[in-house]
Each structure stands twice: as structure tokens, then as C-alpha cells.
C-alpha positions in Angstrom: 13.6 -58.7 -16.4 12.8 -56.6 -13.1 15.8 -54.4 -13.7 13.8 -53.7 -17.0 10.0 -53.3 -15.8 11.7 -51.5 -12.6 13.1 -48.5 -14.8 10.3 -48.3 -17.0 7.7 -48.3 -13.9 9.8 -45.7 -11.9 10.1 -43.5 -15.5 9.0 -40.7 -13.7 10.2 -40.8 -10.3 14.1 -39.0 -9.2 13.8 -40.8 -5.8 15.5 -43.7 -4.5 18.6 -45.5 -6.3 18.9 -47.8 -9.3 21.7 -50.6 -8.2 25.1 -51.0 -10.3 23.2 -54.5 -12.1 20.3 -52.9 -12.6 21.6 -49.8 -14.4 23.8 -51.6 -17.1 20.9 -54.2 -17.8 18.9 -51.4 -18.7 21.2 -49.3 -20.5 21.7 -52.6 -22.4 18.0 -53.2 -23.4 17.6 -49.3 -24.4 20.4 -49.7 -26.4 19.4 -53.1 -28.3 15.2 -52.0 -28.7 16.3 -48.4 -30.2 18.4 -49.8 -32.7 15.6 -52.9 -33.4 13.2 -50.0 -33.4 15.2 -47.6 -35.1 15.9 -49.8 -38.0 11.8 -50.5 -38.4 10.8 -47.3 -38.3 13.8 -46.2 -40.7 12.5 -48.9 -43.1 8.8 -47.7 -43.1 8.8 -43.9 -42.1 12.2 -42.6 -42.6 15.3 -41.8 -40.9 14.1 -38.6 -39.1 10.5 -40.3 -37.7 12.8 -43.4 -36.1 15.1 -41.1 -34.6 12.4 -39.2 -33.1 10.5 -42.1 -31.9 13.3 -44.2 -29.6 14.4 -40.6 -28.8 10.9 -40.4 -26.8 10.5 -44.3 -26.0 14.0 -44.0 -24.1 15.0 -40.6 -23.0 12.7 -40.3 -20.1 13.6 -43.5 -18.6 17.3 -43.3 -19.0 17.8 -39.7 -17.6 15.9 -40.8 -14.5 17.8 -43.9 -13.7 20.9 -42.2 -14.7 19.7 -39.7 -11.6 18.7 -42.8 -9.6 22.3 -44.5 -10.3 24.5 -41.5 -9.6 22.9 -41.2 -5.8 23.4 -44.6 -5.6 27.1 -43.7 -6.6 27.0 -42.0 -4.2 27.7 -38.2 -7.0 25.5 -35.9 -7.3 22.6 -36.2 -9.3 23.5 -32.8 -11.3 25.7 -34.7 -13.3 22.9 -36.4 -15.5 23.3 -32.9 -17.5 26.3 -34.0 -19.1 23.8 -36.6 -20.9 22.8 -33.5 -23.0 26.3 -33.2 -24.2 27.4 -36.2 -26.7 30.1 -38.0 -26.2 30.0 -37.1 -22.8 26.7 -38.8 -21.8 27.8 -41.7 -23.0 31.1 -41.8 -21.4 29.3 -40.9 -18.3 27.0 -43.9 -18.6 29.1 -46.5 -19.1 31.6 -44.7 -15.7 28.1 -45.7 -14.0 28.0 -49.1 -15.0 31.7 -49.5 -13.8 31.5 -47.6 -10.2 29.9 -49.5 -7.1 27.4 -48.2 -4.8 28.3 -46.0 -1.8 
């Protein structure tokens, strides 16, 4: 649970590092509350409003403590661009889950 409330808190702040434990328990719980709140918001408002709304809830939080976790990888933090480019975000997110701290 602080690996949750520690990403969300910090959702504006580059600084520091996110540890390897921390990273994939919070990639986990973005991944599990935008499909739960996808698939509400699908049901209500439509397929377009859902997307849009976890898009918002989640992207702020996950590109900083994707920044956080590569200088804790001990990478450059430049990398988080690659988030923009699908598959290759998500093949650089789970490499972060995998590599250890430096």
C-alpha cells in the first residue's frame, strides 16, 4: 500500500528513485484500476469517455515513476519517451520491473 500512495503522492515530482518492488506494485495496480475503471465507464459513457478518463487518472503518475525507476536503474531518465511509442513503453516497463537498482 505505500508503494501505491508513494507514487500517487510524488505524481508530480522527477526527483529521487522509485525502488524495483515499488515500481511493479504500482504498474500492477494502474494496470488492474484502468481496466475496473475502464470497463465502468465503458458501460455508462462509452468506449471513448473510459479511455480518456484512466488515460488522465494514470498517465501522470506512471511517466514519473517510470523517470523515478530508470535513475534508480541506474539509465537515463530520457528513456521514459519511448512510453509514447506502443509496444515499446510497455516493453520498457516491464525491462524496469526485471532490472535491479544501481
Amino acid at each position: 500500500m505505500n508503494a501505491i500512495t508513494g507514487c500517487l503522492s510524488n505524481m508530480f515530482n522527477i526527483e529521487g528513485r522509485t525502488s524495483q518492488i515499488d515500481y511493479i506494485i504500482f504498474f500492477i495496480f494502474c494496470i488492474i484500476v484502468s481496466a475496473l475503471c475502464g470497463g465502468a465507464i465503458y458501460k455508462f459513457c462509452g468506449e471513448t469517455l473510459g479511455y480518456i478518463v484512466c488515460l488522465l487518472l494514470f498517465v501522470i503518475p506512471m511517466i514519473t515513476a517510470t523517470i523515478r525507476r530508470l535513475r534508480d536503474a541506474g539509465l537515463t531518465p530520457w528513456l521514459a519517451l519511448l512510453l509514447i511509442f506502443q509496444p515499446l513503453g510497455l516493453i520498457l516497463e516491464i525491462i524496469l520491473c526485471l532490472l535491479p537498482a544501481k
